[in-house]
N, C-alpha and C positions, 0 to 999 in steps of 0.2 A: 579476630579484630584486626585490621588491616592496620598495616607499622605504619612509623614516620619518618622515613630517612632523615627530615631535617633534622628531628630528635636526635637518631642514631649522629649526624654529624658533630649536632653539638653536644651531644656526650663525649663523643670523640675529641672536641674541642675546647672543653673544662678540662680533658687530661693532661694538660700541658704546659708545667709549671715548677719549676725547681727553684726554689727561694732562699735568697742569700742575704746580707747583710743591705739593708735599704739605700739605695742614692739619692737623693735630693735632685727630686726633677723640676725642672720649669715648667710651669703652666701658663699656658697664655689665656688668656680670660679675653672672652665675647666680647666685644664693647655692647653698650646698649641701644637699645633698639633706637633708631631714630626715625619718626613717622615722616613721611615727604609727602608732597603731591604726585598723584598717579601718571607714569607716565606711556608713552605712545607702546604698543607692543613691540617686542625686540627680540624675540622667542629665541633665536639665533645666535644674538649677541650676549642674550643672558647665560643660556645654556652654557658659552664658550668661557664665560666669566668661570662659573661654576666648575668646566672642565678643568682650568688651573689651577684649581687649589685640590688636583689629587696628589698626592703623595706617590714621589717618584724615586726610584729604587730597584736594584738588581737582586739585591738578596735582604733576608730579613732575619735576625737572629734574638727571639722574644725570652721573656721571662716574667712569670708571674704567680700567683696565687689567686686560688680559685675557691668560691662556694658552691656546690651544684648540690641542687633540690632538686626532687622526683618524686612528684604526689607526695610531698610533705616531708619528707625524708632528707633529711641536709648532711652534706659530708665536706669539709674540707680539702681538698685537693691543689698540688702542686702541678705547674705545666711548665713544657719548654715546648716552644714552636719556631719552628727552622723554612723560610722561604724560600725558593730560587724562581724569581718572576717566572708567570706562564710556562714554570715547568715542575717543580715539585712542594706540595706539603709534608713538612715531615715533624710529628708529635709524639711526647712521651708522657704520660699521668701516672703522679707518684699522688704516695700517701705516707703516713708519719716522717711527713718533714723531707720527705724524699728519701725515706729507707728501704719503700716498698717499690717496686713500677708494677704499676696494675694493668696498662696498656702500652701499646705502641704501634705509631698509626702514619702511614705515609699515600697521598695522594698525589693522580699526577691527572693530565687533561685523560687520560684512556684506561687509566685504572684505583683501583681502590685495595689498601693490603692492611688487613688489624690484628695485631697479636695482641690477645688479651694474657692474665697471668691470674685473676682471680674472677669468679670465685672457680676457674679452671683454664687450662692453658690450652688453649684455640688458638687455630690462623684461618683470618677471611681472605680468599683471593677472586677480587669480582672486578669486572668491567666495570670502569665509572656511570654506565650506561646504567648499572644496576641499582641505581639510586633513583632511575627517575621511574622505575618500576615501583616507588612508593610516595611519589610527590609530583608536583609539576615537571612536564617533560623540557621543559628549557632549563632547570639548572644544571648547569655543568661548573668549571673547573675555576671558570673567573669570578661567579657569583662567588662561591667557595671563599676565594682570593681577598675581592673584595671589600666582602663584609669583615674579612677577620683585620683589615687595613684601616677599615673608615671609609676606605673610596666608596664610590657609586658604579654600580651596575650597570656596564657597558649598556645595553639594551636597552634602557630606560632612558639614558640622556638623547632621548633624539624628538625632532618637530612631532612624534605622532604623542608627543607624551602633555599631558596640562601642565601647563608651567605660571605659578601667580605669586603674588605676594602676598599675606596673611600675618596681622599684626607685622608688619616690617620685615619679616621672615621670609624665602621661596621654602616654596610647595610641590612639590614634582609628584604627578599622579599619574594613573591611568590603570586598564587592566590588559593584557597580554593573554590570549589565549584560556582563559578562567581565571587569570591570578590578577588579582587586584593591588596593586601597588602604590607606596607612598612614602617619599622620600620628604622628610622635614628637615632643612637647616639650620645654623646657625647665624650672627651676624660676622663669625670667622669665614663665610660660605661653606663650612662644613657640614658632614651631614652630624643631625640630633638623635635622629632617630628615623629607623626604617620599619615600615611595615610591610608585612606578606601577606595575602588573604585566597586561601583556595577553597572557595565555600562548598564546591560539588565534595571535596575530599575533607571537608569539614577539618582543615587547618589552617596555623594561622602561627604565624613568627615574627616576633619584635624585636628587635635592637636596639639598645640606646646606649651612643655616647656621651661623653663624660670626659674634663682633663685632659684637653688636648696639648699635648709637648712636641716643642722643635725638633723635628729630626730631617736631617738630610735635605736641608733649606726647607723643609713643607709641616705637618704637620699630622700627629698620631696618636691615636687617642689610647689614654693611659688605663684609663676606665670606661669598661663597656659593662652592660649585663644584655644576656639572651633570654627570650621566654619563648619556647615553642608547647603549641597545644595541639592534638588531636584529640578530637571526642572527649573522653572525663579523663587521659593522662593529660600534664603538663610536668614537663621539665624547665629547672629556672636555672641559668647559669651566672654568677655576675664575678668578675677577673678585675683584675689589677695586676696590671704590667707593672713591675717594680726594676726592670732592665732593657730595651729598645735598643739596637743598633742595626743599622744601614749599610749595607755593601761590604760585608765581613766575608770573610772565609767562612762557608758552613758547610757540614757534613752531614751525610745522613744514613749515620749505619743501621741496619736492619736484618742480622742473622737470625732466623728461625730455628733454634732445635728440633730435631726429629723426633722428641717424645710428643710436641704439640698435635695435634687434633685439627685435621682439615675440615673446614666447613664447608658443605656444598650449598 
């Protein structure tokens, strides 16, 4: 049965949550939709509206709790996820509360490294390249990025993409090379939810946000969930960031024991 690296990622990225005593977040709430009359096409000027409400930031230092289901199978999970724009991911997934770490996982634009701990102790050392040996061969390191932020996928914000309004909402569509795409926002211009559609490889990945809070003048959303599917697996991830901050110090240690188990 041919894998699904998006899977493999967002497995990798439910692992990333170390939970502490809760903070009282701000939530900025959508205004409501307000219907207009249709106006002249602006594809350009919309786009660029859209492109300033990404969220901008050097480094990112996340915290949350996680539910991940696998073919029906639910486990609670803690995460911490550590940023450095356009150059590293770097994640760790506990369990009982954060007494266990069951992974640890750091991505960069050119490669991919994962120390697992249960239910045995591996290290993956692959080319990031090696991820599109099981998925669309355009994801790379920003998509990654991106989606784990809110923002939108460089590659999609451009003239060759449909850009409309639907119920008072934009709509960013199109398909790339077999992948069918579709970005739905809010009336904050954020994004609601993204889809991914590779029908030849018979998968398919959704995100929806949720609970977007100020951070760093922009906005980040506090609640996401993921659902990727190939063929009869599906894995469902949904987080709640209970900690967000911008432009900290972050580090990203990653020493492998020599008892671990090299995977080719």
């Amino acid at each position: 049965m041919r894998k699904n690296i998006l899977n493999s990622f967002f497995l990798v990225a439910c692992t990333i949550l170390a939970v502490g005593c809760r903070p009282k977040k701000e939530i900025v709430k959508a205004p409501p939709v307000v219907e207009t009359a249709p106006v002249a096409d602006k594809k350009s000027e919309n786009l660029a509206a859209l492109l300033t409400k990404e969220l901008q930031y050097n480094t990112l230092s996340l915290k949350g709790k996680a539910e991940l289901d696998v073919d029906g199978n639910s486990n609670n999970v803690t995460i911490n996820i550590r940023i450095k724009k356009n150059e590293v991911i770097w994640f760790n997934v506990t369990a009982l509360g954060g007494a266990i770490e069951a992974a640890r996982g750091m991505i960069t634009p050119d490669s991919l490294l994962l120390m697992t701990r249960i239910p045995e102790k591996t290290i993956l050392r692959k080319p990031l390249s090696y991820i599109q040996n099981y998925t669309n061969k355009q994801v790379n390191f920003g998509w990654l990025q991106a989606i784990i932020v809110g923002n939108t996928i460089p590659e999609f914000m451009s003239e060759k993409s449909d850009l409309k309004q639907e119920n008072g909402v934009w709509v960013l569509s199109g398909t790339e090379q077999g992948l069918a795409y579709r970005t739905l926002f809010n009336t904050l211009l954020k994004a609601a939810e993204l889809n991914l559609n590779d029908a030849e490889a018979g998968q398919a990945l959704k995100v929806v946000y949720d609970k977007y809070t100020p951070v760093n003048n922009g906005l980040f959303p506090s609640n996401l969930k993921i659902t990727s599917a190939a063929g009869n697996k599906k894995i469902s991830v949904a987080v709640e960031f209970i900690k967000i901050e911008a432009n900290v110090a972050v580090e990203f240690p990653f020493n492998v024991p020599k008892t671990f188990q090299l995977i080719n």
